[in-house]
C-alpha positions as CSV (number, residue, x, y, z in Angstrom):
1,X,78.5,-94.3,-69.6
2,X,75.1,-95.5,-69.7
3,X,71.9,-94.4,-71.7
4,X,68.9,-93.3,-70.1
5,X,66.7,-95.8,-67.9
6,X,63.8,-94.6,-70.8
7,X,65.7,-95.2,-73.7
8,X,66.7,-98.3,-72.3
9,X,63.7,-99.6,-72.1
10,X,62.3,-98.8,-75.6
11,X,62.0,-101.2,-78.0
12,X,63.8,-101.0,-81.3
13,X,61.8,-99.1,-84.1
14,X,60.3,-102.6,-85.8
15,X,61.0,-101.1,-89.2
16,X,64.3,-99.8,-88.4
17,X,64.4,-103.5,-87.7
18,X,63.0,-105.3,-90.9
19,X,64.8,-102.8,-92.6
20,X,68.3,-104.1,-91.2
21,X,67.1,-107.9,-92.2
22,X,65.8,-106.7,-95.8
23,X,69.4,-104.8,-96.2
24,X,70.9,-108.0,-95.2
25,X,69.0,-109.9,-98.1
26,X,70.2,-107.3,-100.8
27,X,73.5,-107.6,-99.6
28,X,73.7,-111.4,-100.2
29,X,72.6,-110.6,-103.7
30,X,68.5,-110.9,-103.3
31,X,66.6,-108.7,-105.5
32,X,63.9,-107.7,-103.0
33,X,60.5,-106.2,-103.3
34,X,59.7,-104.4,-100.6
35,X,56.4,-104.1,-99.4
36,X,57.2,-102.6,-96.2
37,X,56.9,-98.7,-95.9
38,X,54.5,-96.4,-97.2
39,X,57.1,-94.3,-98.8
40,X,55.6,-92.6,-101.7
41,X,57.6,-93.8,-104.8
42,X,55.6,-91.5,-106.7
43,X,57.2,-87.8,-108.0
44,X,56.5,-84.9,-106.0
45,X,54.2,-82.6,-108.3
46,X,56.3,-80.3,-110.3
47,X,54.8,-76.9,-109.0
48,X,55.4,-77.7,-106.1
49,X,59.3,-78.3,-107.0
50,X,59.5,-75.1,-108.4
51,X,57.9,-73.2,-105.6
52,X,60.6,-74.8,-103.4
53,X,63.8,-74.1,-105.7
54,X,62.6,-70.3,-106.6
55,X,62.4,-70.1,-102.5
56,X,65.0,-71.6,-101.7
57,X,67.0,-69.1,-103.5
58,X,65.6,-66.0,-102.1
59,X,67.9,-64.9,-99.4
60,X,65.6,-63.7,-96.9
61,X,64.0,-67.5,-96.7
62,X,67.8,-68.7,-95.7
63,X,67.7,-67.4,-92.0
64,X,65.7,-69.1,-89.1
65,X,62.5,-69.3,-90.0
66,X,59.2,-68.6,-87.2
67,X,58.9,-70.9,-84.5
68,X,55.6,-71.2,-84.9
69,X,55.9,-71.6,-88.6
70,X,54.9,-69.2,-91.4
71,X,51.9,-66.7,-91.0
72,X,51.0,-67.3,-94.5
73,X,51.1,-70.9,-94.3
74,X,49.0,-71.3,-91.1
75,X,46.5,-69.0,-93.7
76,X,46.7,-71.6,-96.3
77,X,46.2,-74.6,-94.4
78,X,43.1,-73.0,-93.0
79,X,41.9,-72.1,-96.1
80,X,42.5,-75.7,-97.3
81,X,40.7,-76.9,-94.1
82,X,37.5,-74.7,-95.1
83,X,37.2,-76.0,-98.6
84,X,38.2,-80.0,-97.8
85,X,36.3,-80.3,-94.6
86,X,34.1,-77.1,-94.1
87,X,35.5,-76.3,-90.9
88,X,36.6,-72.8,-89.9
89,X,40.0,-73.1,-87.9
90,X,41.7,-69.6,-86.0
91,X,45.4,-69.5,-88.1
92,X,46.9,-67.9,-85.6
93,X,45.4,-70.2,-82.6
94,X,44.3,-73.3,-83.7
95,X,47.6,-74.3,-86.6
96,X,50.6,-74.9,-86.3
97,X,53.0,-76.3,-88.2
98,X,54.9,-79.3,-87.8
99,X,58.4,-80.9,-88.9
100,X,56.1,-83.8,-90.2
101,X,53.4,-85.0,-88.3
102,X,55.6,-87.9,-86.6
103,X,57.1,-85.2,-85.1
104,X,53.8,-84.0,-83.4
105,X,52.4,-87.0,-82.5
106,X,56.2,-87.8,-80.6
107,X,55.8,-84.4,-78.6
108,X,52.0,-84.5,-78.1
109,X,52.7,-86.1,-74.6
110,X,55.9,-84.2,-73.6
111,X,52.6,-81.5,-73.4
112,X,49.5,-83.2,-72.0
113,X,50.5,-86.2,-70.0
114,X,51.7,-86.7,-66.7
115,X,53.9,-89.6,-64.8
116,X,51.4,-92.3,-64.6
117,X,48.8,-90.4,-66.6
118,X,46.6,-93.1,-68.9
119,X,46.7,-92.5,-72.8
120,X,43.6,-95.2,-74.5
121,X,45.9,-96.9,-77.0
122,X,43.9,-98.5,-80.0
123,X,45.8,-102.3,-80.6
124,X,46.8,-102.8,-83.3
125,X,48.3,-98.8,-84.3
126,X,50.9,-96.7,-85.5
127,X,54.4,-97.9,-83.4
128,X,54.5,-94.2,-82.4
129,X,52.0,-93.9,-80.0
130,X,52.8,-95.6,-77.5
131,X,56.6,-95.3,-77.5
132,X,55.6,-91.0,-77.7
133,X,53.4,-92.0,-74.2
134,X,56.0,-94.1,-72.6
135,X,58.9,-91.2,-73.2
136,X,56.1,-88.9,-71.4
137,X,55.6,-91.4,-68.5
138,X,52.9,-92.2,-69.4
139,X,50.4,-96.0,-69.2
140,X,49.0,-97.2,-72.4
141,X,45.3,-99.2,-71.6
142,X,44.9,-100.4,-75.0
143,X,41.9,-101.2,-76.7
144,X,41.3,-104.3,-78.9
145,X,40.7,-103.7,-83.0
146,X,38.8,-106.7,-84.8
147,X,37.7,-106.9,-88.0
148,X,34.0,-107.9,-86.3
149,X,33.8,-104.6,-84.7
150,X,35.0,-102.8,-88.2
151,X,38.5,-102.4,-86.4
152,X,36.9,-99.5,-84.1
153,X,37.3,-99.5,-80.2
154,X,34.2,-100.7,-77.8
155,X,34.4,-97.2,-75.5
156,X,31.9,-99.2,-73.2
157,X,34.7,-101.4,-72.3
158,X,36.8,-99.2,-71.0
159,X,36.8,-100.3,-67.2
160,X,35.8,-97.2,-64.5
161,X,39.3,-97.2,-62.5
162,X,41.4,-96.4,-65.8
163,X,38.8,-93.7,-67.3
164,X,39.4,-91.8,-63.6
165,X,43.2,-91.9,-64.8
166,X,42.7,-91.3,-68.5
167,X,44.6,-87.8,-70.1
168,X,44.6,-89.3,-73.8
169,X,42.6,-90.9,-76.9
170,X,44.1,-92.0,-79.9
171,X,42.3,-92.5,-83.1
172,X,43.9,-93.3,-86.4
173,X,41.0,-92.8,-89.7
174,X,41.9,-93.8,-92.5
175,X,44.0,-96.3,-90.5
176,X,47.2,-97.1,-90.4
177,X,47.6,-100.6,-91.1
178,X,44.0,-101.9,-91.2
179,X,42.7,-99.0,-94.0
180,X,39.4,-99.0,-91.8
181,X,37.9,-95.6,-92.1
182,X,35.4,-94.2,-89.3
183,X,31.7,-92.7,-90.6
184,X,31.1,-89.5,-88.5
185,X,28.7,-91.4,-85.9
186,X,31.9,-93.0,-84.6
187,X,33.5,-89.7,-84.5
188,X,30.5,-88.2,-82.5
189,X,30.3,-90.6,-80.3
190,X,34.7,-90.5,-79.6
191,X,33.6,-86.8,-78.7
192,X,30.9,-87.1,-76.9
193,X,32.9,-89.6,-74.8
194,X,36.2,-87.7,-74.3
195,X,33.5,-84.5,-73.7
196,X,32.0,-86.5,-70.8
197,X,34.9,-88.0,-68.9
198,X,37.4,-84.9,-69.3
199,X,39.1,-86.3,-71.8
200,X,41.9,-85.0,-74.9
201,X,41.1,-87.0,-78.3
202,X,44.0,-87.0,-80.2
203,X,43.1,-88.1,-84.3
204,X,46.2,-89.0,-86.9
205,X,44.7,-88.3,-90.0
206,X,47.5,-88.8,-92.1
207,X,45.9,-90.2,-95.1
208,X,42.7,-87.9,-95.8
209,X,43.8,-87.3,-99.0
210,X,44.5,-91.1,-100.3
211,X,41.3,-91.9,-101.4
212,X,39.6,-94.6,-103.6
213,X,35.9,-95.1,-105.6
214,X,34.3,-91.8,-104.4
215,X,35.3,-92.0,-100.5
216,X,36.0,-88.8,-98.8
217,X,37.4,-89.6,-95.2
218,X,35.7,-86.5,-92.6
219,X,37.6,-84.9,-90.0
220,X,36.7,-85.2,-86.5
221,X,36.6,-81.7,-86.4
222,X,33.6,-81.6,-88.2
223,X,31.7,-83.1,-85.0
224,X,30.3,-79.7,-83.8
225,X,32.2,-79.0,-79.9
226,X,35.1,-81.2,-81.2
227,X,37.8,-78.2,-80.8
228,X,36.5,-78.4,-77.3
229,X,38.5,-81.7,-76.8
230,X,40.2,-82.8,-79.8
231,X,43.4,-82.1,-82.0
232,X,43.4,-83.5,-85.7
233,X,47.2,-84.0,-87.2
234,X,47.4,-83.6,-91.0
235,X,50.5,-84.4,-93.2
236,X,51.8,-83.9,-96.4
237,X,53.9,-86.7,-96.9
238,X,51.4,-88.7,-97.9
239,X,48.9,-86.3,-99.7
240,X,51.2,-84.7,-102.2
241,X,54.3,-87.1,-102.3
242,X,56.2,-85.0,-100.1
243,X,57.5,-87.9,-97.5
244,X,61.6,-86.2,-97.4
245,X,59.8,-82.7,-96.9
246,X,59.1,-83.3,-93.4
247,X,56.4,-81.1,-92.9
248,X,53.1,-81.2,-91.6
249,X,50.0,-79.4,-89.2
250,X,48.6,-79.5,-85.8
251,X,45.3,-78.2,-86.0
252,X,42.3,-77.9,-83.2
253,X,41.8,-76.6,-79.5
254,X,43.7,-73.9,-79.0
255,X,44.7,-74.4,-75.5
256,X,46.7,-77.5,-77.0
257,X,48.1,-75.7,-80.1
258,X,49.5,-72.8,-77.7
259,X,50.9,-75.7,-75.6
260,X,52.8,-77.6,-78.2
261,X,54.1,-74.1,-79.7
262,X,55.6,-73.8,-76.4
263,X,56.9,-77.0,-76.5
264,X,58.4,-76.9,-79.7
265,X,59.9,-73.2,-79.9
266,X,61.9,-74.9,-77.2
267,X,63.3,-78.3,-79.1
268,X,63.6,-76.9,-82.5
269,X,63.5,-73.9,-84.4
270,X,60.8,-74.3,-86.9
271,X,60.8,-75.3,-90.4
272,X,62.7,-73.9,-93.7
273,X,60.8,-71.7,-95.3
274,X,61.0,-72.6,-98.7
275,X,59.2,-76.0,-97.9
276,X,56.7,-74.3,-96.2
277,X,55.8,-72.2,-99.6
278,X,55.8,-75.3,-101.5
279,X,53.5,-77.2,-99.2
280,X,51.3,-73.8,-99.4
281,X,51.4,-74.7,-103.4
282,X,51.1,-78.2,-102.8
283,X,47.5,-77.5,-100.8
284,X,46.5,-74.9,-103.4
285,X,46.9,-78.2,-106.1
286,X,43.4,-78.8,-107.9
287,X,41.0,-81.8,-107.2
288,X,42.1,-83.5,-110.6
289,X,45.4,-83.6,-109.4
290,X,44.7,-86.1,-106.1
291,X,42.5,-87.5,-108.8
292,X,45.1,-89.0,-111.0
293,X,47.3,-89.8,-108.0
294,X,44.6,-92.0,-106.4
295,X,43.9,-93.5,-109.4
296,X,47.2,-95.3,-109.5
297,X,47.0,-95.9,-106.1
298,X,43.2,-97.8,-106.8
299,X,44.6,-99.6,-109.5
300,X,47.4,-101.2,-107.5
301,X,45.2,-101.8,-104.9
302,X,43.3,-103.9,-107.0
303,X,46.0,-105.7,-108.5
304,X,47.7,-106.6,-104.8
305,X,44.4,-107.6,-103.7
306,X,43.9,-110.4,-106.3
307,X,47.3,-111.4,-106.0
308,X,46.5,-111.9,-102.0
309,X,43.8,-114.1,-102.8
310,X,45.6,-115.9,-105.4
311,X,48.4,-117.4,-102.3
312,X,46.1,-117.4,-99.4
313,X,45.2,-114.1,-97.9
314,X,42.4,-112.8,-97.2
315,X,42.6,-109.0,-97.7
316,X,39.5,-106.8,-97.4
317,X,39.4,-103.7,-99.9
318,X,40.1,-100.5,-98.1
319,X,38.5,-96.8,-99.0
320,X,41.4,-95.4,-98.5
321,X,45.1,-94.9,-97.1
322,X,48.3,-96.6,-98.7
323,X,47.9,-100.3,-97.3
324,X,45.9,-103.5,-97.2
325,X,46.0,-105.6,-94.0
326,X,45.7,-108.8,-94.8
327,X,44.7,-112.3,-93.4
328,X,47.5,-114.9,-93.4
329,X,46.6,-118.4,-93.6
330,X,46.1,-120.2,-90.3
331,X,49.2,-122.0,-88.8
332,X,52.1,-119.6,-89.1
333,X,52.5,-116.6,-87.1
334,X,53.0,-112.9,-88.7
335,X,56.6,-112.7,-88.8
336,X,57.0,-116.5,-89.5
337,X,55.5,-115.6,-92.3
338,X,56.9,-112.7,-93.5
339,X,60.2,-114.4,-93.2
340,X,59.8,-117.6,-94.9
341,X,58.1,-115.1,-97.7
342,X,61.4,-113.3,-98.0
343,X,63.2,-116.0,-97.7
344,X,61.1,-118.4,-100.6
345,X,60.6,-115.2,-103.0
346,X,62.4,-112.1,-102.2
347,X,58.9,-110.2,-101.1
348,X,59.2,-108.0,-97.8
349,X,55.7,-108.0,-96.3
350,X,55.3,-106.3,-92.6
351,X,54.0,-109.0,-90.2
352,X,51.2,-107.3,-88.1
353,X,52.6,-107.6,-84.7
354,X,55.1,-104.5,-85.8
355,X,51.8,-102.7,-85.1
356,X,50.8,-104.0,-82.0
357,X,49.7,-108.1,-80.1
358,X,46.4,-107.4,-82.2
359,X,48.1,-107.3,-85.2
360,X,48.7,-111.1,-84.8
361,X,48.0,-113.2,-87.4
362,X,47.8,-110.0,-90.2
363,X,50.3,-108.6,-92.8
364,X,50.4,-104.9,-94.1
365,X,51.6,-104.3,-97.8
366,X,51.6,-101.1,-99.3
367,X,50.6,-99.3,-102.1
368,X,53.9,-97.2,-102.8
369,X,55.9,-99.8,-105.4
370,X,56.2,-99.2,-108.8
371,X,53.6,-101.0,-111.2
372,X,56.2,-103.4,-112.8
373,X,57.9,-104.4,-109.5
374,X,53.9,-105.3,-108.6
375,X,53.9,-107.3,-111.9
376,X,57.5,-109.2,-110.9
377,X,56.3,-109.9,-107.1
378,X,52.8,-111.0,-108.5
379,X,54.8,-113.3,-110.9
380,X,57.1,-114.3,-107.9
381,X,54.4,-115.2,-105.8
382,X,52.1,-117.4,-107.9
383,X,55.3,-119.5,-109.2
384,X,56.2,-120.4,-105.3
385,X,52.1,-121.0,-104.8
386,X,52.4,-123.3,-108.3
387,X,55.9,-125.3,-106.1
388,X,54.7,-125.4,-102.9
């Protein structure tokens, strides 16, 4: 029995991947540093714990819960949305909640793309994308990051003959993995252009809330006439530590919202209650809190930053988001690399072509390892600089 033409012909998740080869280090006895996944290692906050266990045991909250997630909860994200962003959003139109927002941006095609429709695919970008487009039928035309053009696509590039086919725009700010975030002229102009050639901009804004010296990423719903022709995905994972919670928002046009609560009350049957109560506490957590959080963050970021420089990289300092994308020294390709790195010190970097061709030449490294594992790889890495 065979598999499905479509599955076929995806490639494997790339860090499904490293993570087999990084497995296969630990079991030959290498005490690895992993780098790799923006996996928050830091605790979820507690009130947010106890929100979830005193739900959890309430006995209504142990049935299905709504398809298109809790009333209360839609009420609470757009009350966060009013006081983070200033934007008004419709609970009952315009949010809905998702099982994580990987989960939405995997069924956003399944609702807005045809066979042989054209999604604009920035390169490098989140491995998601463009497998969600190609399970849709869908044609990825991607456009070319560089740090010259502050890793944001030339719409004027675009040739005529693919905008005619074009259903789909993907933005990523902060983004995921060159940290670049996008002032609010970009943002008008990305709606502005999807406004003039009929087009749905879809923004993964996944780390708003990891921010550093001051920086306040905007939402591109903040462009006035954005609901018009955009959807903004927001998550927890990343905001509040919640990663294994799984739970997220669509948020935007309504036409699209309705569409993917469609979709979805036919592919799943929404999300457990209790964890939708403690994200509700979780958005309800006060300014000082993300504060303190990011402040950890910042200081690791400044630490990996100088220990880049320190073996040859060249890594810029982002304003916000869990990564630094990085420079490798000419000669060597991303995952050659990466490799010989694991292989010489036991430090799992992921080589920029997991993102994407235009990834080529760049590594990713997170934020999300403990402060003395930092110290050990930092340690690790100058002693193979000091023998090589």
């Amino acid at each position: 029995m065979e598999l499905a033409l479509r599955l076929q012909q995806l490639p494997p998740y790339h860090f499904a991947e490293y993570g087999r080869k990084i497995a296969e280090k630990r079991a030959a006895g290498v005490d690895v540093i992993s780098f790799s996944m923006g996996d928050p290692d830091l605790p979820t906050p507690p009130e947010v714990l106890d929100a979830l266990d005193t739900a959890a045991r309430e006995q209504a909250n142990q049935r299905y819960p709504e398809y298109a997630g809790m009333p209360e909860f839609r009420a609470a994200t757009a009350a966060w949305f009013v006081r983070r962003f200033g934007v008004e959003l419709d609970p009952a139109r315009e949010v809905l909640p998702l099982i994580g927002s990987k989960e939405g941006l995997a069924h956003l095609p399944l609702a807005v793309m045809n066979e042989g429709d054209v999604a604009l695919m920035p390169d490098p970008q989140y491995p998601v994308y463009p497998t969600a487009v190609a399970l849709a039928g869908g044609i990825c035309h991607y456009l070319p990051l560089d740090e010259e053009h502050g890793w944001l696509p030339d719409f004027a590039a675009i040739p005529a003959d693919v905008l005619a086919r074009t259903k789909t725009l993907w933005l990523n700010h902060p983004n995921n993995p060159t940290g670049a975030c996008a002032p609010l002229a970009f943002f008008e102009e990305a709606v502005r252009f999807a406004r003039a050639h009929d087009i749905l901009l879809v923004h993964d804004m996944a780390y708003a809330e990891v921010t550093f010296d001051g920086y306040k990423p905007q939402s591109i719903l903040e462009v006035p006439g954005a609901k018009e022709v955009a959807v903004e995905f927001h998550s927890l994972s990343k905001a509040y530590n919640m990663a294994g919670f799984r739970i997220g928002m669509l948020v935007g046009n309504a036409g699209i919202v309705e569409g993917m609560t469609r979709l979805k009350s036919n592919l799943d049957t929404g999300i457990f209650r209790p964890i939708q109560i403690a994200a509700m506490r979780a958005l309800a957590l006060p300014d000082e809190w993300l504060a303190a959080r990011n402040a950890i963050y910042q200081r690791r970021r400044d630490r990996l930053i100088a220990a880049c420089h320190g073996i040859g990289l060249e890594a810029q300092t982002p304003q916000a988001g869990l990564y630094l994308w990085a420079r490798i020294p000419a000669g060597q390709t991303s995952a050659q690399f990466t490799l010989d790195l694991l292989d010489r010190t036991g430090i799992a970097l992921t080589p920029g072509t997991n993102f994407g061709a235009g990834g080529e030449g760049y590594v990713r490294i997170t934020l999300t390892v403990p402060d003395d594992r930092i110290d050990e790889a930092v340690a690790r890495m100058a002693t193979a600089v000091a023998h090589s």
